[in-house]
C-alpha positions as a Markdown table, in Angstrom:
| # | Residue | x | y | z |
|---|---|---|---|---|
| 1 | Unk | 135.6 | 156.4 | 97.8 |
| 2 | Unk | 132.6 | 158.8 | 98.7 |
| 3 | Unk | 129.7 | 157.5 | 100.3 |
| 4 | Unk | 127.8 | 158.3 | 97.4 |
| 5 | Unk | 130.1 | 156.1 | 95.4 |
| 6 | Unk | 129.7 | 153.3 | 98.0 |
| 7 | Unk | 126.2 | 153.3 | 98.1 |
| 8 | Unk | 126.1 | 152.9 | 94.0 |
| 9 | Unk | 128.2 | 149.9 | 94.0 |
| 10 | Unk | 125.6 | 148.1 | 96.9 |
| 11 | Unk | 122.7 | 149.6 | 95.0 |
| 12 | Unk | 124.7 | 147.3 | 92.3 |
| 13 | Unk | 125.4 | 144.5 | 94.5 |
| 14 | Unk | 121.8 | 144.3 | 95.2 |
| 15 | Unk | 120.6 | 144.5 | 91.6 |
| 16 | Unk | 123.2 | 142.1 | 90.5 |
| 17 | Unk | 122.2 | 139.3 | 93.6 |
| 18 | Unk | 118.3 | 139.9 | 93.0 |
| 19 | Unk | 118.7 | 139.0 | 89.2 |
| 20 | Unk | 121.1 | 136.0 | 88.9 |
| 21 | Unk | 121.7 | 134.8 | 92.8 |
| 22 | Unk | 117.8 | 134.0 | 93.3 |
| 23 | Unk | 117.2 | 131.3 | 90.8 |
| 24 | Unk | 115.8 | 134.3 | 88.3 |
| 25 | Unk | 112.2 | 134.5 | 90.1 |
| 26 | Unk | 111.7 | 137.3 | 87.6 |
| 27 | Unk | 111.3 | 134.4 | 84.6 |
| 28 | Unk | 107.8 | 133.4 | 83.5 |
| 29 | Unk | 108.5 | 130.2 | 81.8 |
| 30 | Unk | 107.7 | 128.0 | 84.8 |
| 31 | Unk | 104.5 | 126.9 | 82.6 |
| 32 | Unk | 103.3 | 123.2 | 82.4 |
| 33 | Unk | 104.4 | 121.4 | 79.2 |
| 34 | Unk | 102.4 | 120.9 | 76.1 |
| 35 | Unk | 100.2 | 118.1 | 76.6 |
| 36 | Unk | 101.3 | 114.7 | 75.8 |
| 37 | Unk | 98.1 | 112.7 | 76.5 |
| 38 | Unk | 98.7 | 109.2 | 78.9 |
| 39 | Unk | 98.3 | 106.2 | 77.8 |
| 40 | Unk | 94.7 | 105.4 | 81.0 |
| 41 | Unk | 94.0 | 108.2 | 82.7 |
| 42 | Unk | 93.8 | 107.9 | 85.7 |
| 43 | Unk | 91.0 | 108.4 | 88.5 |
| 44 | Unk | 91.0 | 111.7 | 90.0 |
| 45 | Unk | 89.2 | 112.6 | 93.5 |
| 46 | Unk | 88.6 | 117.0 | 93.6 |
| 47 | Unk | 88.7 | 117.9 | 97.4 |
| 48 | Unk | 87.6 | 121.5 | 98.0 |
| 49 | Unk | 86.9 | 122.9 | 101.6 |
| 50 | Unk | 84.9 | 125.6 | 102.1 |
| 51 | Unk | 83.8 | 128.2 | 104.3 |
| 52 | Unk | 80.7 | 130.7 | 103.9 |
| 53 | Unk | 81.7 | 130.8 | 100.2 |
| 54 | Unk | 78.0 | 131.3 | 99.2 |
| 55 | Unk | 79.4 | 134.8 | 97.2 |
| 56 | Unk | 82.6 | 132.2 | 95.3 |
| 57 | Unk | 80.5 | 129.2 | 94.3 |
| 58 | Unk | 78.2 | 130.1 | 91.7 |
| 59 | Unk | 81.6 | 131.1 | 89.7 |
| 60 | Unk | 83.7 | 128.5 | 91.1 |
| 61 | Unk | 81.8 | 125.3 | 91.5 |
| 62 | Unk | 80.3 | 125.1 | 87.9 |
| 63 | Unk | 83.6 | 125.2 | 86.5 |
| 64 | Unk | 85.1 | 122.1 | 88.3 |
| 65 | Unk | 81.7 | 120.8 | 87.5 |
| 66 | Unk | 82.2 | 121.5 | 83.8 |
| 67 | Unk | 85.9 | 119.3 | 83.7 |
| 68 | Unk | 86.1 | 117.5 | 80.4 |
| 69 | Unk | 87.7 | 114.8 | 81.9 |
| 70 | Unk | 88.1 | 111.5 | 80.0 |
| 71 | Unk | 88.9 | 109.5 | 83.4 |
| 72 | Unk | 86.8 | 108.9 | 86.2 |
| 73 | Unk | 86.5 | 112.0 | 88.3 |
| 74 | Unk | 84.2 | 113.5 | 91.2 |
| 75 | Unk | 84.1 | 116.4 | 94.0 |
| 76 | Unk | 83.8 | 116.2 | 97.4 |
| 77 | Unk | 82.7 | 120.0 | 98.8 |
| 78 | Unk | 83.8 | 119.9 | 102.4 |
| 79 | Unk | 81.5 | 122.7 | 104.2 |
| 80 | Unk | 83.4 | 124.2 | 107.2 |
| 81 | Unk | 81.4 | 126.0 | 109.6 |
| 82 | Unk | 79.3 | 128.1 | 106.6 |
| 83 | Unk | 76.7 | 130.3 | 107.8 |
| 84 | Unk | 75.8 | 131.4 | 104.5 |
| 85 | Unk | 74.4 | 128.5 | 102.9 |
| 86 | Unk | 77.4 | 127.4 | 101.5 |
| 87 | Unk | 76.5 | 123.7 | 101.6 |
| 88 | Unk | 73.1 | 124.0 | 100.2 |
| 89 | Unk | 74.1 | 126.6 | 97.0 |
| 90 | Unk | 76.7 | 123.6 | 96.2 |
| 91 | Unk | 74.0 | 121.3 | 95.9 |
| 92 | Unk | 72.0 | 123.6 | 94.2 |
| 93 | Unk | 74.5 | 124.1 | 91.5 |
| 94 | Unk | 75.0 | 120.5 | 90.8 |
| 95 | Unk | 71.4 | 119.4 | 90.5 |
| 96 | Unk | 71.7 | 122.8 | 88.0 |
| 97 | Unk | 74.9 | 122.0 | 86.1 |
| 98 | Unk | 75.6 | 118.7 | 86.1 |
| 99 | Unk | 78.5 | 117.6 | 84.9 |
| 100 | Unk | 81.1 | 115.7 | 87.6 |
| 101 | Unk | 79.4 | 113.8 | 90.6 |
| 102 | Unk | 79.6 | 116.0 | 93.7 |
| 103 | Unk | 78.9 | 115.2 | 97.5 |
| 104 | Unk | 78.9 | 118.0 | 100.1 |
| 105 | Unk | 79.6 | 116.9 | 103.7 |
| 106 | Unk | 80.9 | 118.7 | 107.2 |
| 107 | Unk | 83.7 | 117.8 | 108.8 |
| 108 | Unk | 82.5 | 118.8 | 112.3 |
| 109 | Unk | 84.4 | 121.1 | 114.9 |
| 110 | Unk | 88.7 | 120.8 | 114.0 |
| 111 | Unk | 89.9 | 118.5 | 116.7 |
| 112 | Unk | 92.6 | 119.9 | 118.6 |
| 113 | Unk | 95.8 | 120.8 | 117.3 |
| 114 | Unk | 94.2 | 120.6 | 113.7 |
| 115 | Unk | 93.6 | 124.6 | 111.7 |
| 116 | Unk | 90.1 | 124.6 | 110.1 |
| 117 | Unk | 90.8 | 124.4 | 106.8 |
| 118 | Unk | 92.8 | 121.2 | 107.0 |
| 119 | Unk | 90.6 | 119.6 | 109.4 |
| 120 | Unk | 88.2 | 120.1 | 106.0 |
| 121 | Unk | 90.8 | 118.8 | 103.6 |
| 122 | Unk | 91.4 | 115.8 | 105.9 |
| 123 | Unk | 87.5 | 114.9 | 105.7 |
| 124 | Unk | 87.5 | 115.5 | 102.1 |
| 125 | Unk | 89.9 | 113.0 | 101.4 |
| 126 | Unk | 89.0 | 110.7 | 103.9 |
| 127 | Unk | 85.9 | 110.5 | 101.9 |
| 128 | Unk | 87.6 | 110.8 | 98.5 |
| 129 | Unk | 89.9 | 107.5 | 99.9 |
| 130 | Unk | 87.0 | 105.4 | 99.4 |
| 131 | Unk | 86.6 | 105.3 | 96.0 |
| 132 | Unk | 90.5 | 104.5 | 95.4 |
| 133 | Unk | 91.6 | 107.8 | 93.2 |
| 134 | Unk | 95.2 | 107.8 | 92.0 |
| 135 | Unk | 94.9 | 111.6 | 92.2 |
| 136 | Unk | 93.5 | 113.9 | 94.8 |
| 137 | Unk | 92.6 | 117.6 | 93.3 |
| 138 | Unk | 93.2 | 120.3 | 96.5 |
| 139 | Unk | 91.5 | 123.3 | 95.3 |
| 140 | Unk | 89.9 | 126.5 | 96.9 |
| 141 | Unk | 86.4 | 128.0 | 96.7 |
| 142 | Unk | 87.0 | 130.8 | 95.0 |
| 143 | Unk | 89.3 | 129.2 | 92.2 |
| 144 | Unk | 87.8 | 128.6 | 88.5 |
| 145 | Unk | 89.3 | 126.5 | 86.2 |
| 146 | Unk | 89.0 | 126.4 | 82.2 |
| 147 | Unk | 87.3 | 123.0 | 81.5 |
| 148 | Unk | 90.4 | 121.5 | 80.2 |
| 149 | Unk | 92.4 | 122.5 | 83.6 |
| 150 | Unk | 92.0 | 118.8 | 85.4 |
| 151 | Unk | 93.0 | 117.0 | 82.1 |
| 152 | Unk | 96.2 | 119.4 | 81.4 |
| 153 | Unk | 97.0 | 118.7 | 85.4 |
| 154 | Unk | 96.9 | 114.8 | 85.2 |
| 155 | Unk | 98.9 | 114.9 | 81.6 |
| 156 | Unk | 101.6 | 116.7 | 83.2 |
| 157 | Unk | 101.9 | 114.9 | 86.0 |
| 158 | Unk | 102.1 | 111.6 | 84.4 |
| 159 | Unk | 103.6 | 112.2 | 81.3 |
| 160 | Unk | 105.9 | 115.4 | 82.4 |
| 161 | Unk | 108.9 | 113.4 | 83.1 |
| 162 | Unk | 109.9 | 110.3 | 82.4 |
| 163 | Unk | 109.0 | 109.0 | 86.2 |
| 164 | Unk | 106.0 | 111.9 | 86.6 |
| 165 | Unk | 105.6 | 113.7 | 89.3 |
| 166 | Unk | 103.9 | 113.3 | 92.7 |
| 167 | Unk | 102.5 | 117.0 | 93.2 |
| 168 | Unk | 102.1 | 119.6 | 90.5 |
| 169 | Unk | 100.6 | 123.1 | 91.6 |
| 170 | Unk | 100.2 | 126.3 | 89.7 |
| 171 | Unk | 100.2 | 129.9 | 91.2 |
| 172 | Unk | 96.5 | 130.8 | 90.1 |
| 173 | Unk | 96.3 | 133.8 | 87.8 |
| 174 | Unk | 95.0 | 137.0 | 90.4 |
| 175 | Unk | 92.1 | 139.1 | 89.6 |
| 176 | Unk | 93.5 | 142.7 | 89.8 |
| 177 | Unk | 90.2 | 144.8 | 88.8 |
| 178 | Unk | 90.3 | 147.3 | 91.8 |
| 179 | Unk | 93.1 | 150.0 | 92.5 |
| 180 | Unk | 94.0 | 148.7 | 95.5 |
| 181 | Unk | 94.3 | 145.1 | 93.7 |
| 182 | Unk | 96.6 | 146.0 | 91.2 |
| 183 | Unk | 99.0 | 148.3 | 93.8 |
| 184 | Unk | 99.1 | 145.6 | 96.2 |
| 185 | Unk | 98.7 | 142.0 | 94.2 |
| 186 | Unk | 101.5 | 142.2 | 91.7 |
| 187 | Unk | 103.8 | 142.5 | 95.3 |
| 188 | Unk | 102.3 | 139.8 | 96.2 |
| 189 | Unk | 103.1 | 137.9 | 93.4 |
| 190 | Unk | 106.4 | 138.9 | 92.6 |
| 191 | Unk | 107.5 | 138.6 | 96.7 |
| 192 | Unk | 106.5 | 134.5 | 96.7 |
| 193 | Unk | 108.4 | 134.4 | 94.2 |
| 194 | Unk | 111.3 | 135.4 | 95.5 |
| 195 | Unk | 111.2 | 133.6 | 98.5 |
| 196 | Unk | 110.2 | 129.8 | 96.1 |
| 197 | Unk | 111.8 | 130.9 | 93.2 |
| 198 | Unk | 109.8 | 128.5 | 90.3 |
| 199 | Unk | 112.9 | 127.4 | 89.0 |
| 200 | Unk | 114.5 | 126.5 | 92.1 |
| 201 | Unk | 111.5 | 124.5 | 93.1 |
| 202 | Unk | 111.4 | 122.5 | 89.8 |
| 203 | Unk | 115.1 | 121.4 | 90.4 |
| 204 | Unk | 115.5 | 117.5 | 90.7 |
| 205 | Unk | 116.7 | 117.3 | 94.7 |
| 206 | Unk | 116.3 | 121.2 | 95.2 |
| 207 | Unk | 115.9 | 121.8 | 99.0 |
| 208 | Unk | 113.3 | 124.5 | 97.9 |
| 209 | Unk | 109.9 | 123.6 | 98.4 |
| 210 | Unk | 107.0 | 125.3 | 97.9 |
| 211 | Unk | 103.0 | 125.1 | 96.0 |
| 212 | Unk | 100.4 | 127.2 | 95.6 |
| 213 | Unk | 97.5 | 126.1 | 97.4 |
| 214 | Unk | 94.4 | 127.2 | 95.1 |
| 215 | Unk | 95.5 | 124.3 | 92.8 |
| 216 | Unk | 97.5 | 121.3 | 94.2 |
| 217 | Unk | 97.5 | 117.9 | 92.1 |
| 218 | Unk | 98.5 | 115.6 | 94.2 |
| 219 | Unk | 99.5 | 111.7 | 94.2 |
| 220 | Unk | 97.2 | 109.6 | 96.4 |
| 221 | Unk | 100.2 | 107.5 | 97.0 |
| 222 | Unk | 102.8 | 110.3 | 97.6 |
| 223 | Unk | 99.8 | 112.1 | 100.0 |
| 224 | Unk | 99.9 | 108.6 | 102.0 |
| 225 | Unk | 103.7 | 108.5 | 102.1 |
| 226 | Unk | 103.7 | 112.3 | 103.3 |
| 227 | Unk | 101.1 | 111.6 | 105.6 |
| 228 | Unk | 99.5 | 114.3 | 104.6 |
| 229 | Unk | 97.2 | 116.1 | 105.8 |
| 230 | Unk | 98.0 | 114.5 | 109.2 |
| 231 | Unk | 101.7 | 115.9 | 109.6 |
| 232 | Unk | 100.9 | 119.9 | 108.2 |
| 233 | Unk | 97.7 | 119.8 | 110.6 |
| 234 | Unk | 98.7 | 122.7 | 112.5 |
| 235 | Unk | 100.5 | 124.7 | 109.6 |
| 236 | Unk | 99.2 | 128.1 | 108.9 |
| 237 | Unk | 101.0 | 128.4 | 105.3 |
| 238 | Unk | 99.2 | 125.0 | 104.3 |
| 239 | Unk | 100.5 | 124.6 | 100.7 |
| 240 | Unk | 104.5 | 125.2 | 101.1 |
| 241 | Unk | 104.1 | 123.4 | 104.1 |
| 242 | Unk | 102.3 | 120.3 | 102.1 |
| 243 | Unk | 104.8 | 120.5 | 99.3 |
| 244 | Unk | 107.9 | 120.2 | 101.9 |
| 245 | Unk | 106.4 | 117.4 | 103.6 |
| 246 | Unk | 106.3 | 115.7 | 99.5 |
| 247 | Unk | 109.7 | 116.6 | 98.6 |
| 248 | Unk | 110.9 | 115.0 | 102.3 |
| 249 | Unk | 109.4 | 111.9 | 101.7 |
| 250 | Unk | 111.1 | 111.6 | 98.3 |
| 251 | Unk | 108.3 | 112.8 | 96.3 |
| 252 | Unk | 109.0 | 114.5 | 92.8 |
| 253 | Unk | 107.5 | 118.2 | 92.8 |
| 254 | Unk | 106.3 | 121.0 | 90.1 |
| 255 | Unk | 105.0 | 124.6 | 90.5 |
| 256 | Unk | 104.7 | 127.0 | 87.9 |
| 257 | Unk | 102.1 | 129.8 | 86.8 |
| 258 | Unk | 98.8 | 128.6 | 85.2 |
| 259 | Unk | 96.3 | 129.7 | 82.3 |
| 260 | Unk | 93.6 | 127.9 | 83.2 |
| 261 | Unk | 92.8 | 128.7 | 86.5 |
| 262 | Unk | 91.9 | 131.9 | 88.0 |
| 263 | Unk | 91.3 | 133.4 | 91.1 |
| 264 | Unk | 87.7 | 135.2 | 91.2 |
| 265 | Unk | 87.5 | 136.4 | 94.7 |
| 266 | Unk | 87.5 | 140.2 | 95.4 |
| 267 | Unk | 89.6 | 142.1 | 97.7 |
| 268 | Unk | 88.3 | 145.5 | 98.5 |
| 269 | Unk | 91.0 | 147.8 | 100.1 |
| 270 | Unk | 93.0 | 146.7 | 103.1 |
| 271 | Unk | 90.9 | 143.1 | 102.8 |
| 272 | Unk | 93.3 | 141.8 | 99.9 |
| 273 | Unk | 95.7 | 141.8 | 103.3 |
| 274 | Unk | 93.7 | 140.4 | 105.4 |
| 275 | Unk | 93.4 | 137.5 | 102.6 |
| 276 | Unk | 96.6 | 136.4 | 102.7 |
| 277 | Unk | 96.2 | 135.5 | 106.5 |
| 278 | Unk | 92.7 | 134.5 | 106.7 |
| 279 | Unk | 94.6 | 132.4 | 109.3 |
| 280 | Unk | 94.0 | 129.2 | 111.0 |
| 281 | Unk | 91.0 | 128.7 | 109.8 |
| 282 | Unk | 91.2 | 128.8 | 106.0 |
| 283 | Unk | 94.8 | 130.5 | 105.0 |
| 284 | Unk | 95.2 | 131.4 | 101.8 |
| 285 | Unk | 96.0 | 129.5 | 98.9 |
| 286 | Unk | 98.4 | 133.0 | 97.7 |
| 287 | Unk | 101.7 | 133.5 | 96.1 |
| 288 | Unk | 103.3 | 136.5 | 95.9 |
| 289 | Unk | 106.2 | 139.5 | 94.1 |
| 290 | Unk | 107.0 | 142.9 | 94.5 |
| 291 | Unk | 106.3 | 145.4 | 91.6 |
| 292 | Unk | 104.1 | 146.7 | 88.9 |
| 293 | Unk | 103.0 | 144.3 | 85.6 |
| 294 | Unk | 103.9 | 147.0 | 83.7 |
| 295 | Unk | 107.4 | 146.6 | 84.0 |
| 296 | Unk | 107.4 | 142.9 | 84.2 |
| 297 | Unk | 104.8 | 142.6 | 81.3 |
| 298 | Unk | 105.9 | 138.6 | 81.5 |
| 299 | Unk | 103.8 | 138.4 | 84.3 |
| 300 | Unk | 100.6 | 139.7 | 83.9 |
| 301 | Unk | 99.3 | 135.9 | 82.6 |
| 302 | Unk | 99.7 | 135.1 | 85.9 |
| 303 | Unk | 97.5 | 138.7 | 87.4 |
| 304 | Unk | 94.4 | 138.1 | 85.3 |
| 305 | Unk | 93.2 | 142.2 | 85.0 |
| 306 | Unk | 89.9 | 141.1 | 83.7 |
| 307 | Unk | 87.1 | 141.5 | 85.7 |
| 308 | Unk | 85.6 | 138.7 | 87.7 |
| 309 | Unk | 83.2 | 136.8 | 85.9 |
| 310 | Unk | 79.4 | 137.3 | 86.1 |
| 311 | Unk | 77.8 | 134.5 | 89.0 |
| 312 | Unk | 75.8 | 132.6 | 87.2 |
| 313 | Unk | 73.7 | 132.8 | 89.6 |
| 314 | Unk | 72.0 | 129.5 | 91.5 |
């Protein structure tokens, strides 16, 4: 056989293992279930660190301010370190907007062995623990959600299966306005997936693992069992790391690719890079794929190609 011939039949190989041997990351019907509303809904307690996201908030914050919730439900804004104003724009917007109570605190300099952003997290929900919610909400500055997002959340994980589950997370729909977004995010994308493969995750007893950090729901219960944030404290890759440390401790797990909640954050040139590893101190809440939208059309409701929203200003 010529090596022409040879390197067809890998090139086939290749193919062949990429579509059927990795639990068919290509799919896009990892999607959270039509809503079956619960019988109480439960309390829920929205935990969102932040750092110098005075650009993010006036997009982000009045949306999870807006949450037509029909349980009990409130924010805790954990400001890390901001030199921008952060903290003071958040309570700006809520004495603006309305809506769900919100405290703003600081957590302080991260004690050793700890990253920055889950030093945050870990105040925020040390707070949120007060008030007793049966659901924490792990969500990034720079996320937006529809006003329905929290309620769709809460449904699915209590009413998704018949014994719920203890963390659902969806891959936040990208904002791809820029040229440089839309060569480099829909890699991005399509890469995560291939490493957590939706399906895979979503398997009863899969040994895949894996959430998207921008939007974690998250089982006060199954968080306590996990000790989390306590046993990821030094993990730089925060939200596969949190959803390993769920499914080890038996916890039931979800992750699929959302329609409610958006990513609004800019990335101008070689910064959509330096995004992804914003490092120790707040890593990013990505997911990722390799390859354009146009030829996995499926996809692009999970690379939102509108452009970010106008800030509302403060």
């Amino acid at each position: 056989m010529s090596a022409v011939a040879w390197i067809a039949v890998g090139s086939l190989v290749v193919w062949v293992w990429l579509l059927l041997g990795q639990g068919f990351f290509w799919r896009t019907d990892q999607r959270l279930p039509r809503r079956t509303d619960p019988a109480r809904w439960p309390s829920v307690a929205v935990v969102v660190p932040a750092r110098d996201e005075a650009g993010m908030l006036p997009v982000s914050l009045p949306s999870l301010l807006a949450q037509d919730y029909p349980g009990e439900a409130e924010i805790f804004l954990v400001d890390d370190g901001s030199t921008d104003g952060t903290g003071d724009l958040a309570r700006r917007l809520s004495v603006r907007y309305g809506g769900l109570p919100l405290t703003v605190s600081s957590p302080g300099e991260p004690a050793a062995g700890w990253t920055g952003k889950l030093w945050a997290v870990r105040h925020g929900i040390g707070l949120a623990r007060a008030g007793g919610p049966e659901f924490l909400l792990l969500t990034d500055a720079d996320i937006a959600h529809e006003p329905d997002s929290l309620r769709e959340l809460v449904a699915a994980a209590t009413t998704g299966t018949a014994d719920g589950f203890d963390l659902v997370s969806q891959m936040a729909r990208l904002r791809v306005a820029s040229g440089w977004e839309r060569l480099i995010v829909p890699a991005f994308v399509y890469f995560f997936g291939q490493l957590y493969p939706f399906r895979r995750v979503n398997r009863p007893g899969s040994g895949t693992a894996a959430a998207a950090g921008g939007c974690v729901l998250l089982r006060t219960e199954a968080a306590e069992r996990a000790r989390i944030p306590e046993s990821i404290r030094q993990a730089v890759i925060d939200d596969v790391s949190l959803a390993r440390a769920v499914r080890r401790s038996g916890g039931r797990i979800w992750l699929g690719l959302a329609e409610r909640v958006d990513s609004v954050r800019p990335y101008p040139g070689w910064e959509i890079c330096g995004g992804w590893c914003r490092g120790a101190r707040t890593p990013s809440c990505g997911t990722a794929r390799c390859c354009s939208p146009r030829r996995f059309p499926g996809w692009r409701s999970s690379i939102s190609a509108r452009p970010s929203r106008s800030s509302p200003g403060c």
